[in-house]
N, C-alpha and C positions, 0 to 999 in steps of 0.2 A: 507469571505466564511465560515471560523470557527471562532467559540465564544465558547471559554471556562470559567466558570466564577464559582469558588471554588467548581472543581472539587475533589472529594473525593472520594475514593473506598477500602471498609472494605471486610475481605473475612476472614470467618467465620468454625473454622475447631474444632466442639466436643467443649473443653472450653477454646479453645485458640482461638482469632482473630487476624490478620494482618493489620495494615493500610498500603494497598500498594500504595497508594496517597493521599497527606496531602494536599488539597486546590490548586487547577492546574488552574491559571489564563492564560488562550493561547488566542490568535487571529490571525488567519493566511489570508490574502486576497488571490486575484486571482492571477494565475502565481508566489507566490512564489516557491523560492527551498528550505525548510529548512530539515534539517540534526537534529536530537533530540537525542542525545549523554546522555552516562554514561554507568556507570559500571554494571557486574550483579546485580540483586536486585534491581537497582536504581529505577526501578517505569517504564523503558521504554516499555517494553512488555504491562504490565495493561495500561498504556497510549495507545498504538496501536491499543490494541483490543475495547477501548471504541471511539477513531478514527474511527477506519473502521466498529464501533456497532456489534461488536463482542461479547461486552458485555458493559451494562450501568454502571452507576457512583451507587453511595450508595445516594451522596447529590451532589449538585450542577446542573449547566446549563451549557448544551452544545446544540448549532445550528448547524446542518451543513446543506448548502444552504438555508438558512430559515426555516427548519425543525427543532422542538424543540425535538432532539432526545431523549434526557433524557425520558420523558414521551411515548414512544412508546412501544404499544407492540410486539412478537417476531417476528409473520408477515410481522405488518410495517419494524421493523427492516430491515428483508430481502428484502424487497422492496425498501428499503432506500440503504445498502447496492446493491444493482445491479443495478440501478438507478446514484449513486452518488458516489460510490468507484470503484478502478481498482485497484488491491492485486497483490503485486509482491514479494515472498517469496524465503526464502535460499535454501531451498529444492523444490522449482521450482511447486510441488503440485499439476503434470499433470496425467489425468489420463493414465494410462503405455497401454492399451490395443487399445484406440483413438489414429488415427492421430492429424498431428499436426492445422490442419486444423480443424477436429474436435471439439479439446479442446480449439483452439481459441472460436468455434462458441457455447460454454456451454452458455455464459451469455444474449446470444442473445434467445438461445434457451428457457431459464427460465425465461426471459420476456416474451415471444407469440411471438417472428419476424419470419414473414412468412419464409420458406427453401430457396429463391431464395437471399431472399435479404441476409440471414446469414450466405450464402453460399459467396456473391456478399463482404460483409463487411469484412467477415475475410480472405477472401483471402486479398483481399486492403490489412488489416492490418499486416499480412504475410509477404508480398511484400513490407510495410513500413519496414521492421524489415529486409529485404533482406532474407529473406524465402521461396521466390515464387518459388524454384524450391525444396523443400520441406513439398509441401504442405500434400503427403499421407504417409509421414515419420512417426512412430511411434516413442515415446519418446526412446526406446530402441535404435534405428537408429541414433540417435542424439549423438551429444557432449554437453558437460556442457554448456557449452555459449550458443550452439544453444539451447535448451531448455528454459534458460532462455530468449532467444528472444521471445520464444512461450508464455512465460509466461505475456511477457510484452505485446505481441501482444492481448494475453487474456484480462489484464488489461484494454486497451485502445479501445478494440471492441464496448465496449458500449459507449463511450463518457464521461468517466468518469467528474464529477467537479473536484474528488482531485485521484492520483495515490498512494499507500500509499504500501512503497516499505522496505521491512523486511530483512535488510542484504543482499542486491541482488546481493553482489559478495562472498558472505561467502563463497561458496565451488566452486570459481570455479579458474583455474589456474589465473598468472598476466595476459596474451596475452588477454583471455575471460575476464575478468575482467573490462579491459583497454575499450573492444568493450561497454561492456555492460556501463558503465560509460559513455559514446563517443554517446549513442543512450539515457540515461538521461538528458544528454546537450541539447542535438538537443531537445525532447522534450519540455524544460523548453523555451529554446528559441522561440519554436512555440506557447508556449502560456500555455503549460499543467503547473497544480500547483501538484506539487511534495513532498510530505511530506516523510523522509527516516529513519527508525530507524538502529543505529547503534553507534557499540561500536570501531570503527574506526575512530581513529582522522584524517589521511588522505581523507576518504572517505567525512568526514561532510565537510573540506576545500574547496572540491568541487561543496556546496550549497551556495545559496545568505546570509543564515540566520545561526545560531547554534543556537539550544538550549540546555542545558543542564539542566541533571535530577539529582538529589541527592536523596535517601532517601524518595523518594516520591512527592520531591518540584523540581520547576526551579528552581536556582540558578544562572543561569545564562543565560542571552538571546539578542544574539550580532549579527551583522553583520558579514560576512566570512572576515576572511583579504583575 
């Protein structure tokens, strides 16, 4: 489902440049769980963001679902993104003034799906996440964990191919943590392909795959004990 093939990305500041990825050889199929591990600096961030086409590479090839995303422009991009990613962030990244119902129903809404049915879909998804009795709840109304459910709930509205999931217990107590981790499972097990960036060695042991990032490169890239 991904193909990364000497992936590279220079970022260019006045007369200093950065290579924040030195040649990113990835491939991930369907229904993986990997966990893409290292330390700050290490390249994971710029990795994520050319994951979920947040931003392109400098050189190299990248596919995602047969899309040769590298050559897209910002448009496609977005359309690629809401299409083919479901974003799951540390800071949860709802909007505070929508329900929770609402902000599941954003990605539905930025495709064209009619009101009935993105009304019909995110509640489902809600209710997949055990939400259904917080459907007109404002983020404000919420707890840590529950927002994060909303947020996964978001992710998964559209159908995503990959879920691409950014520290998704960073800020929240063990007890939320533990839930939120508990409803990655269940997912991966249904079949959803899961890509997780994080600087938690606990966290990644919990994926089928590790990879780890040094410096810009893999260095390593294992199965979970």
């Amino acid at each position: 489902m991904i193909h990364m093939k000497g992936i590279r990305k220079k970022y260019d500041n006045g007369r200093v440049s950065v290579l924040a990825l030195r040649g990113i050889d990835l491939d991930i199929g369907g229904n993986e769980y990997v966990a893409v591990v290292g330390p700050s600096g290490s390249g994971k961030s710029t990795l994520m963001n050319i994951l979920g086409c947040l931003d392109t590479p400098s050189e190299g090839e990248y596919e995602l679902s047969g899309d040769e995303v590298a050559k897209l422009d910002r448009n496609q991009l977005a359309e690629i993104r809401n299409k083919h990613v479901g974003f799951v962030f540390q800071n949860f990244n709802l909007l505070p003034y929508a329900s929770a119902l609402e902000n599941v129903e954003l990605p539905l809404l930025f495709g064209g799906v009619p009101a009935k049915e993105r009304r019909d879909r995110a509640t489902a998804m809600l209710e997949r996440v055990q939400l259904g009795d917080r459907l007109d709840h404002k983020p404000t109304e919420l707890s840590g964990g529950q927002m994060q459910r909303v947020a996964i709930a978001r992710a998964l509205v559209n159908r995503p191919a990959m879920v691409l999931a950014d520290e998704p217990t960073g800020n929240l107590d063990s007890a939320s943590g533990k839930a939120i981790v508990e409803i990655f499972a269940e997912l991966h097990a249904s079949g959803q392909t899961i890509v997780m960036i994080t600087h938690d060695q606990g966290m990644a042991k919990l994926a089928s795959r590790v990879v780890q990032i040094r410096d810009g490169q893999i260095v390593e890239d294992r199965k979970a004990a």
